[in-house]
MMTF fields as JSON, N, C-alpha, C and O atoms, coordinates in Angstrom:
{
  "mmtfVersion": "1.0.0",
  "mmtfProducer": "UNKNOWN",
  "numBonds": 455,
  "numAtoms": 456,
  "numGroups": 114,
  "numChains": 1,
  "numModels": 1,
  "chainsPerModel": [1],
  "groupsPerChain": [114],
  "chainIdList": ["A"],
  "bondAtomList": [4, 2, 8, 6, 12, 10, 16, 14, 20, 18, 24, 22, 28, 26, 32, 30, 36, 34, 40, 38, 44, 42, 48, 46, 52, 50, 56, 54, 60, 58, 64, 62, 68, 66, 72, 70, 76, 74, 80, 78, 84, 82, 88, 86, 92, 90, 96, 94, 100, 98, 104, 102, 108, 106, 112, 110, 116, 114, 120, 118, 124, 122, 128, 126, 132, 130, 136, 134, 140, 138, 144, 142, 148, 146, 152, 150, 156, 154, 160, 158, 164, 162, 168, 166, 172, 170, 176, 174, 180, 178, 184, 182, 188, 186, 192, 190, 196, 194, 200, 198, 204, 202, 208, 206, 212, 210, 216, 214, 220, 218, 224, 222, 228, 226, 232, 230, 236, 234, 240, 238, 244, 242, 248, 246, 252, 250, 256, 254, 260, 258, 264, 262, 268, 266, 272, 270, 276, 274, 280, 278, 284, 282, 288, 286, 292, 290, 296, 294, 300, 298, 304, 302, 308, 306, 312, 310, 316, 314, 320, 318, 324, 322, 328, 326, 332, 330, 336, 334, 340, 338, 344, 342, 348, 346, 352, 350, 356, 354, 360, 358, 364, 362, 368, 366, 372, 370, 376, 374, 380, 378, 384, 382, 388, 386, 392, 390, 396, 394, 400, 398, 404, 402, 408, 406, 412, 410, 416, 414, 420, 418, 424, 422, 428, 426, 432, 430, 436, 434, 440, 438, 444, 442, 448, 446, 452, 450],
  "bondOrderList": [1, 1, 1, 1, 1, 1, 1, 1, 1, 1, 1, 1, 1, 1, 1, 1, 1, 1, 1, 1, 1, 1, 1, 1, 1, 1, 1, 1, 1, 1, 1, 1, 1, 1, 1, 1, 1, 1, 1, 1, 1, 1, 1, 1, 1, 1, 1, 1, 1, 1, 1, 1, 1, 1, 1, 1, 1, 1, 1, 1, 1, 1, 1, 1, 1, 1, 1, 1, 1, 1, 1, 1, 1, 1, 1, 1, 1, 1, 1, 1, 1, 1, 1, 1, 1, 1, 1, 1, 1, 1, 1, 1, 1, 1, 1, 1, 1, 1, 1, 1, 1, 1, 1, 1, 1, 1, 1, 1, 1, 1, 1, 1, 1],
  "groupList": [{"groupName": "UNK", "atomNameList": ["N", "CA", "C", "O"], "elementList": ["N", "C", "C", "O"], "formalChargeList": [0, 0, 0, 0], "bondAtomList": [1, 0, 2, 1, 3, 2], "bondOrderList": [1, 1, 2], "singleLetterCode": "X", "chemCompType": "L-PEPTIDE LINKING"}],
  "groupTypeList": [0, 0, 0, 0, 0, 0, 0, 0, 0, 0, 0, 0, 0, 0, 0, 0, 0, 0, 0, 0, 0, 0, 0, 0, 0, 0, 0, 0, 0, 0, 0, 0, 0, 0, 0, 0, 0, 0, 0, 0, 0, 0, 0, 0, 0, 0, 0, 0, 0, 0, 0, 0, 0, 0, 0, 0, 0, 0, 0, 0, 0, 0, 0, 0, 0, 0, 0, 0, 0, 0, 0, 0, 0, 0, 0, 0, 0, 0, 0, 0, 0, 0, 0, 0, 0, 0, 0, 0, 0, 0, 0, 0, 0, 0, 0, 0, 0, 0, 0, 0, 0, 0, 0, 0, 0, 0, 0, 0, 0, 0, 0, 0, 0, 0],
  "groupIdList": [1, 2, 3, 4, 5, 6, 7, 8, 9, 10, 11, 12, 13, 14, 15, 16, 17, 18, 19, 20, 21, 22, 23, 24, 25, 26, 27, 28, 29, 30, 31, 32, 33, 34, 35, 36, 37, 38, 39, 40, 41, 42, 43, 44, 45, 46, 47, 48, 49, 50, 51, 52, 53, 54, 55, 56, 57, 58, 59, 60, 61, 62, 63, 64, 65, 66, 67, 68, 69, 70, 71, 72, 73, 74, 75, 76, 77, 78, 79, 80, 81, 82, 83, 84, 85, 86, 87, 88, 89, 90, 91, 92, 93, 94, 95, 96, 97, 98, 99, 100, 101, 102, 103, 104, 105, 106, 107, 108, 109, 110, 111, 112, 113, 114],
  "secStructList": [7, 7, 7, 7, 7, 7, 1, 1, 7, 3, 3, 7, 5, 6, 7, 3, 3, 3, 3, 1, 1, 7, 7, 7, 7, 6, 6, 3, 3, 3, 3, 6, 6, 3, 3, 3, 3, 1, 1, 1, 3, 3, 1, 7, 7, 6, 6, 7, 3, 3, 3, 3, 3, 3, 7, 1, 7, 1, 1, 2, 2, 2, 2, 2, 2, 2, 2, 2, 2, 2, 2, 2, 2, 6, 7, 6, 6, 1, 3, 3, 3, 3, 3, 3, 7, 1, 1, 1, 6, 6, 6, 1, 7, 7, 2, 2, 2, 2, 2, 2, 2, 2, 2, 2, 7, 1, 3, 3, 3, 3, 7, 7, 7, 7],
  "xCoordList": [12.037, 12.948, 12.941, 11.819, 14.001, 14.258, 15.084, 15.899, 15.347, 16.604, 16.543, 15.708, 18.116, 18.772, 20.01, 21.151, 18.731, 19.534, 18.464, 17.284, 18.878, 17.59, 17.95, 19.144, 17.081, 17.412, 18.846, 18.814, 19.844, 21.09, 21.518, 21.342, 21.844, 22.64, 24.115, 24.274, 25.036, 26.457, 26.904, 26.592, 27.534, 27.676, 29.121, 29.437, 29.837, 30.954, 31.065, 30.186, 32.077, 32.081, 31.756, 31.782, 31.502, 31.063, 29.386, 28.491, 29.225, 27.827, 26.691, 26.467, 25.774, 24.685, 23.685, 23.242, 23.407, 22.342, 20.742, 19.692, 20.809, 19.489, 19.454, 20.216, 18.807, 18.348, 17.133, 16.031, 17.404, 16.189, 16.725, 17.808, 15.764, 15.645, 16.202, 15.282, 16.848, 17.408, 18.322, 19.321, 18.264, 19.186, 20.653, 20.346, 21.753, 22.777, 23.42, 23.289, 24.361, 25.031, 26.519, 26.702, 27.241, 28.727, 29.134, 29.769, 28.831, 28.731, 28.587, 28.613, 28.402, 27.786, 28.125, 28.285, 28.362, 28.182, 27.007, 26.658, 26.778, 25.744, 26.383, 27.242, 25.983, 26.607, 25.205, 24.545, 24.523, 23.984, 22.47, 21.911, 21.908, 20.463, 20.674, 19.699, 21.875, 22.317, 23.354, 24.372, 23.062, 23.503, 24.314, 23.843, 25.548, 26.427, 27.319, 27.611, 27.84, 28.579, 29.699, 29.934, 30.484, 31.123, 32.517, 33.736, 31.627, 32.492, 32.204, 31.3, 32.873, 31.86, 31.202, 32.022, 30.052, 29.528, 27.943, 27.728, 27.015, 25.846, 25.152, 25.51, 24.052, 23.109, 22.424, 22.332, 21.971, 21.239, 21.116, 20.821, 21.285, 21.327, 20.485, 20.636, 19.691, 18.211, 18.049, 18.345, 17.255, 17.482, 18.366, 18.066, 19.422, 20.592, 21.026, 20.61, 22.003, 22.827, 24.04, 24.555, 24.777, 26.342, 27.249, 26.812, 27.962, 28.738, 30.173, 30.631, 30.754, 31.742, 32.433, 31.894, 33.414, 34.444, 35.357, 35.887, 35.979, 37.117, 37.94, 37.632, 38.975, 39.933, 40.876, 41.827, 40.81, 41.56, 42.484, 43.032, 42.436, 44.235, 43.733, 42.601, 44.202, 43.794, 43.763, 44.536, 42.325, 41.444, 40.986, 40.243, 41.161, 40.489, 38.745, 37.998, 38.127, 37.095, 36.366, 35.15, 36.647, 36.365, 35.772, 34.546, 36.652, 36.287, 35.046, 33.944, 35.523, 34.361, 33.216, 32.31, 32.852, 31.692, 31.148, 30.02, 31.911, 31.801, 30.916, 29.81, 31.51, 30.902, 29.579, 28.897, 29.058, 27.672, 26.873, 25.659, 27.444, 26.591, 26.285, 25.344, 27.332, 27.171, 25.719, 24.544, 26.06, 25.006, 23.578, 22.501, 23.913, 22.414, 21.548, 20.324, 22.674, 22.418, 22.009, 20.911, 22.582, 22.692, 21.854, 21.307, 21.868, 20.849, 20.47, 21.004, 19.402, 18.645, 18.039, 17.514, 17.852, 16.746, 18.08, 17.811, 19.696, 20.842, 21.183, 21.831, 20.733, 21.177, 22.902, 23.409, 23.676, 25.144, 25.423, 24.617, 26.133, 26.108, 27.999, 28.842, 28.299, 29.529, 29.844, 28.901, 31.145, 31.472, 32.955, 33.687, 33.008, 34.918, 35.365, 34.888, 36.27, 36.531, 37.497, 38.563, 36.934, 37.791, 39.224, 39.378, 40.194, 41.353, 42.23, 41.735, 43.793, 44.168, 44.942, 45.656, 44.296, 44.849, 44.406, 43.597, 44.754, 43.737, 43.818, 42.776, 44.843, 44.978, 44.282, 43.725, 44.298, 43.562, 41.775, 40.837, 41.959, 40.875, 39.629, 39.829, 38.08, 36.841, 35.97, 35.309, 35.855, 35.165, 33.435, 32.708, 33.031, 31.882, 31.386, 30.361, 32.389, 31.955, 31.698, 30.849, 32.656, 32.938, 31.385, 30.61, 31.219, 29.726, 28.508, 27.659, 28.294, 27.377, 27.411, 26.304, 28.31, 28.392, 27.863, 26.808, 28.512, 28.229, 26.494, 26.063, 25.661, 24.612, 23.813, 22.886, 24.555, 23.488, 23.778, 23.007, 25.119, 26.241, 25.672, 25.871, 24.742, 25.162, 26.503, 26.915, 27.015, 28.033, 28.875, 28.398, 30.467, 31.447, 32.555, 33.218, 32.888, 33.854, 34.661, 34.365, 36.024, 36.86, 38.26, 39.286, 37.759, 38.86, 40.185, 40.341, 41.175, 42.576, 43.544, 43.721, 44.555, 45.589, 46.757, 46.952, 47.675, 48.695, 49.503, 50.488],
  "yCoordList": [-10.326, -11.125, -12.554, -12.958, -13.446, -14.294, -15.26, -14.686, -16.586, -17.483, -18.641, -19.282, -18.526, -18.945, -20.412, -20.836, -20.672, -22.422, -23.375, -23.045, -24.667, -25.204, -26.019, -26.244, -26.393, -26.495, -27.42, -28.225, -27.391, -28.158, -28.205, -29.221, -27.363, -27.519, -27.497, -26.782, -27.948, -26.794, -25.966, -26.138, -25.123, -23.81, -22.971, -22.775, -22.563, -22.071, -20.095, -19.263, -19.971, -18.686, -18.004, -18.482, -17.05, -16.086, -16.667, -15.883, -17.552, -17.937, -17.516, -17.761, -16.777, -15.95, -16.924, -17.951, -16.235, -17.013, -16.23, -16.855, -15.024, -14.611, -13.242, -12.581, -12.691, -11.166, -10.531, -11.079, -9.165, -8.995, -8.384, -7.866, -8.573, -7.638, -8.97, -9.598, -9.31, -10.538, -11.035, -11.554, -11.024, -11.117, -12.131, -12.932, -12.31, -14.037, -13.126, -12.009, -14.564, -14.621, -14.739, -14.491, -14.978, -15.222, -15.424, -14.547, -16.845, -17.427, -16.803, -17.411, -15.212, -14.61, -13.486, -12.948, -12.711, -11.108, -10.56, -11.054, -9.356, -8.777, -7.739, -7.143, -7.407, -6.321, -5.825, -6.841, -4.82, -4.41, -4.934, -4.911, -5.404, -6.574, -7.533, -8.245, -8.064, -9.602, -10.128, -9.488, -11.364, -12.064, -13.423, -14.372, -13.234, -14.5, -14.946, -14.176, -16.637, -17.343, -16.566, -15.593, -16.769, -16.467, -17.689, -17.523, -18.972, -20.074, -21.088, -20.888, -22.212, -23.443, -24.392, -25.17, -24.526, -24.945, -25.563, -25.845, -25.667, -25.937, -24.644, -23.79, -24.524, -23.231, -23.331, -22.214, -24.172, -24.455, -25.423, -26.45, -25.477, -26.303, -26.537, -26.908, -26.301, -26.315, -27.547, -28.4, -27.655, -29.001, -30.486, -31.678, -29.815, -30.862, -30.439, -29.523, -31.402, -31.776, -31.718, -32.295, -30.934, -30.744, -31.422, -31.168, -31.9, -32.447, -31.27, -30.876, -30.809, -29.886, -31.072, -31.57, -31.491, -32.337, -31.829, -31.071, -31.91, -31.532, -32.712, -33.898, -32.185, -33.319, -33.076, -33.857, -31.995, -32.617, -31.34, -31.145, -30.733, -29.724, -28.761, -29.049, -27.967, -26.991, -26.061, -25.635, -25.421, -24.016, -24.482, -23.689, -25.113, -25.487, -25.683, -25.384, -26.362, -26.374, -24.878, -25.068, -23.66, -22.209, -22.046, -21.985, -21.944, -22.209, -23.033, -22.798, -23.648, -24.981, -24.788, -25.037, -24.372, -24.169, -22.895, -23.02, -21.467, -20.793, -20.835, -20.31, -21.449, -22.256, -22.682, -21.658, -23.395, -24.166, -23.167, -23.35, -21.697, -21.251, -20.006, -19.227, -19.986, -19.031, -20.062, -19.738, -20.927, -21.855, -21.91, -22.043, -21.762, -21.831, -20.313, -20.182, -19.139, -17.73, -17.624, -17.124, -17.94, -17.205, -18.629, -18.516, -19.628, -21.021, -21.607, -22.588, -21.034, -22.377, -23.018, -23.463, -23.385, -24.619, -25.606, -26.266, -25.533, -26.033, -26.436, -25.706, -27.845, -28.625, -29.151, -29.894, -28.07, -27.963, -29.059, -28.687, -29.999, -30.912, -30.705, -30.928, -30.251, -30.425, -31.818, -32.406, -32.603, -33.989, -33.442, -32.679, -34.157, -33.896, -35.706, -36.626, -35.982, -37.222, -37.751, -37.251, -38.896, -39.389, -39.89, -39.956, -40.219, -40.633, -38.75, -37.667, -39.207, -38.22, -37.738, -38.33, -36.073, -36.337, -36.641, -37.566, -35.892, -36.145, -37.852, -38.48, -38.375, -40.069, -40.794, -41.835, -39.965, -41.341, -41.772, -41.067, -43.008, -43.562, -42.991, -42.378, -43.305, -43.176, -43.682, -42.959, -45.03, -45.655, -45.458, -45.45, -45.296, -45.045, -43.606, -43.388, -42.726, -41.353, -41.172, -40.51, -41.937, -42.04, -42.944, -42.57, -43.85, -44.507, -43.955, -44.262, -42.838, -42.387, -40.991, -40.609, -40.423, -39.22, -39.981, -39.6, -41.065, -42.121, -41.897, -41.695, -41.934, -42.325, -40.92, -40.483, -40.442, -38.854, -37.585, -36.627, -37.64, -36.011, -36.104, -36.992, -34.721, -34.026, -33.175, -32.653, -33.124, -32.276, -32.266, -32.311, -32.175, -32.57, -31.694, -31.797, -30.483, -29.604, -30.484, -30.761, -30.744, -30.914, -29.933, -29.677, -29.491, -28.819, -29.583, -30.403, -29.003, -29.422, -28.625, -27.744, -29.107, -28.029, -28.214, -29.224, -27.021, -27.056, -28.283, -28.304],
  "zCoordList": [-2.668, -1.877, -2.413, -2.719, -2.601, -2.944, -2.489, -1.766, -2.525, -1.837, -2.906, -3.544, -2.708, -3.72, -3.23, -3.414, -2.518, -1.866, -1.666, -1.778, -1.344, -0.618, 0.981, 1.181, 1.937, 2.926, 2.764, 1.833, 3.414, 4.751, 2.498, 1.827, 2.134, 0.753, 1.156, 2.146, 0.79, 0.98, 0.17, -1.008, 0.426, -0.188, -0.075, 1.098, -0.827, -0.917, -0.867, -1.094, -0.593, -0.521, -1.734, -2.868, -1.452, -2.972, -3.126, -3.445, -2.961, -3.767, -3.187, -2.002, -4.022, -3.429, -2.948, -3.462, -1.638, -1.309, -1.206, -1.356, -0.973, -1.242, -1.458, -0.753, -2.202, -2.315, -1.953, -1.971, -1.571, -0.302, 0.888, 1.162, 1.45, 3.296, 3.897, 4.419, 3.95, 4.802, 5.772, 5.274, 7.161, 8.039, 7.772, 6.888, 8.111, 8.004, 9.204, 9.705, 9.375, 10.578, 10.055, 8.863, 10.583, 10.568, 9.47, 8.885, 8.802, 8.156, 6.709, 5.638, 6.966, 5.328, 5.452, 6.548, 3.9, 4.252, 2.713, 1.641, 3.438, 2.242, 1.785, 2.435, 0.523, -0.606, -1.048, -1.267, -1.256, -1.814, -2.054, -3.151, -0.868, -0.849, -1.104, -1.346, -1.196, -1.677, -0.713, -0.451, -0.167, 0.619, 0.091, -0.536, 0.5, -0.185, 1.039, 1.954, 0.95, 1.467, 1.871, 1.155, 2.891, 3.42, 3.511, 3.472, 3.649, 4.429, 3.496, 2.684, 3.484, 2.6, 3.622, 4.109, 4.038, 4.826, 4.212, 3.033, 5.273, 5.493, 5.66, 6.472, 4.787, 4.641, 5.966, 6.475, 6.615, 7.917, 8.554, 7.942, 9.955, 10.928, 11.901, 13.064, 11.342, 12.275, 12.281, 11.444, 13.89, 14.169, 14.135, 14.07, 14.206, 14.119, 15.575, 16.283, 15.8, 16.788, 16.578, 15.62, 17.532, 16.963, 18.664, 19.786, 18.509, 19.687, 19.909, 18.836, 20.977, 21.403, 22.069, 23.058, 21.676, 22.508, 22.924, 22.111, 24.174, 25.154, 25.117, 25.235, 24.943, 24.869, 26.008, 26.046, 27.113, 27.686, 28.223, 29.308, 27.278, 27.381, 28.639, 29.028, 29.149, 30.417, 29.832, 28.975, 30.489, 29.841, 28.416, 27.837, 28.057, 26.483, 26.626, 25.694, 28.254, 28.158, 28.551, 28.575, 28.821, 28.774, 27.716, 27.626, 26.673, 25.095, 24.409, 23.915, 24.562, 24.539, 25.015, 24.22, 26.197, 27.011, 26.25, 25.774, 26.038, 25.276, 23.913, 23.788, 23.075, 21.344, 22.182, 22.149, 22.716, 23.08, 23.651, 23.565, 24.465, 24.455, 23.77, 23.92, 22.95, 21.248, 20.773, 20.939, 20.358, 19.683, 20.205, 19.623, 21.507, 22.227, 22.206, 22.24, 22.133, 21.819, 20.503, 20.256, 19.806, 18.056, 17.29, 16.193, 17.889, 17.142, 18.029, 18.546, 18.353, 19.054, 19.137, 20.157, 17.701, 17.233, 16.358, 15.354, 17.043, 17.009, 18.201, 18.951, 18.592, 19.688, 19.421, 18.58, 21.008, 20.631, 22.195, 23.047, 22.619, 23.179, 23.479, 22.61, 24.864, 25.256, 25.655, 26.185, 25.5, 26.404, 26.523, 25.893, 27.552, 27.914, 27.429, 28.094, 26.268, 26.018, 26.938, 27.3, 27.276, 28.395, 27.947, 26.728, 28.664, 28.391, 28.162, 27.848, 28.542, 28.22, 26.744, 25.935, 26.874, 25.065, 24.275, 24.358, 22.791, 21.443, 21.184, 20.996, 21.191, 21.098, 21.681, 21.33, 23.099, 23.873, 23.164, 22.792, 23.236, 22.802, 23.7, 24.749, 23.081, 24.111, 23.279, 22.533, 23.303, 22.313, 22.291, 21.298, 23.819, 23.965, 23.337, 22.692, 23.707, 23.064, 21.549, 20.951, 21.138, 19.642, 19.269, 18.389, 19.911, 19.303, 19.27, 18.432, 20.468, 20.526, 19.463, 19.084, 19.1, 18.305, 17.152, 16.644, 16.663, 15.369, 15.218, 14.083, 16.217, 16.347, 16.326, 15.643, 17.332, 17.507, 17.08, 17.033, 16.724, 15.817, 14.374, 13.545, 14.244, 12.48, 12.392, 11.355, 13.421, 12.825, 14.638, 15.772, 14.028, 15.771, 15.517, 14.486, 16.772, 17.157, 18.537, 19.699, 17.459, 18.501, 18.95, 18.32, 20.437, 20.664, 21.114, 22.018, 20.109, 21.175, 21.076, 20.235, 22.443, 22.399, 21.559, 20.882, 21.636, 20.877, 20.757, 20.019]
}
């Protein structure tokens, strides 16, 4: 068994990431004991912090609430952090929200509606 990344790398589809007995998630599929990218992303998110923003639209926070507790199911050494941004609408400003993500977000899902 082997791996063929190193921690929080990014990584593109097709590109192998390990061979072996090895579990992945979404994010990957395996062929034949070999495990490759799926998405171009981050190999791991452990211990990061991801922010879920609501912006607003109706039933969009269902969803939303949803993703955080996928994250809390399937990663949970992935602190996933819902806020509903104040003001209405993707435009409306929320300067406070926006400062604190600045400060405490590795990574930010914003939902909005059509």
């Amino acid at each position: 068994m082997s791996l063929h990344f190193e921690q929080q790398d990014i990584v593109v589809p097709g590109q192998l990431l390990a061979e072996g007995d090895y579990r992945h998630g979404d994010g990957a599929f395996k062929e034949h004991e070999k495990v490759f990218a799926a998405v171009i992303g981050l190999v791991k998110m452990k211990g990061k912090t991801i922010y879920v923003v609501d912006d607003g639209f109706v039933g969009g926070d269902n969803l939303l609430h949803e993703m955080v507790a996928w994250f809390e199911r399937e990663m949970p050494n992935t602190k996933a952090i819902y806020k509903r941004k104040g003001g209405m609408g993707f435009e409306a400003e929320d300067p406070e929200l926006w400062a604190e993500m600045k400060e405490s977000a590795d990574g930010i899902i914003i939902g909005m509606g059509h």
